[in-house]
N, C-alpha and C positions, 0 to 999 in steps of 0.2 A: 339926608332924607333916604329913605327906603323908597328903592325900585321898585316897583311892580313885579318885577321877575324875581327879585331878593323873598318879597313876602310869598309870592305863591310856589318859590321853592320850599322856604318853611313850615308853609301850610301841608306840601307834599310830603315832606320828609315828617311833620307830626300824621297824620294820617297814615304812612307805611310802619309809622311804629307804632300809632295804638291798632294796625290791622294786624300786626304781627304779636302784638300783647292778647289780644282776642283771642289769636290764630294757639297761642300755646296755652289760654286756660281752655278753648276747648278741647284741648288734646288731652288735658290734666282730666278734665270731666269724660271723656270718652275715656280715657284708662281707667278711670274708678268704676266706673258704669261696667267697665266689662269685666274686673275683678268683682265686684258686685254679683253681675250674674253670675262667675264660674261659680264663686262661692252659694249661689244659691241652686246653680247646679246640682254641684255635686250634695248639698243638703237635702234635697229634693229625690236625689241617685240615694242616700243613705236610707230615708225614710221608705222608701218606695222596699228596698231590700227587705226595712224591718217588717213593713207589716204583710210582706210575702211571707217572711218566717213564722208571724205572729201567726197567722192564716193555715200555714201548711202544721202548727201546734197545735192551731183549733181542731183543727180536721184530725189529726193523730189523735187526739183528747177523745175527740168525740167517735171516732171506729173503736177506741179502747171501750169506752163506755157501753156500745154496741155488742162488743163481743163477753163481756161483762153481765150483762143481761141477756143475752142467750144464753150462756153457762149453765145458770141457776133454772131455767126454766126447762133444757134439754135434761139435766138432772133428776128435775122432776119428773118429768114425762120415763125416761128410764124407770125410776122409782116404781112410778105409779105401773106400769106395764112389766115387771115383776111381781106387783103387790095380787096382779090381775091372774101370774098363772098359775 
């Protein structure tokens, strides 16, 4: 016959191994989790770069375009204040 103390040693020792089974998938899932984040870190860090550049293009684009159409209009005015003396 099984002791009393024979079985509730087996019950302890299954209990410290599935605590310890637990104990390393949650470790597996906190690793993945935190390469998860870095990875979306740093995708986050990329994107952020691009659409500062896309930004500081728009902005150059659009001072080009500015200085573009004053040109033609300073030209005229030139012109026209010739045509006048």
């Amino acid at each position: 016959m099984n002791s009393p103390d024979k079985s509730n040693d087996s019950l302890t020792s299954d209990t410290s191994d599935f605590a310890t089974y637990i104990d390393s998938i949650v470790e597996k899932l906190q690793s993945k989790v935190n390469n998860v984040n870095t990875e979306l870190d740093t995708k986050f860090e990329d994107m952020n770069n691009r659409i500062d550049k896309l930004e500081q293009t728009i902005h150059s684009i659009l001072q080009q375009k500015e200085k573009q159409q004053e040109q033609p209009n300073k030209e005229s005015d030139d012109t026209t204040a010739e045509e006048e003396s």
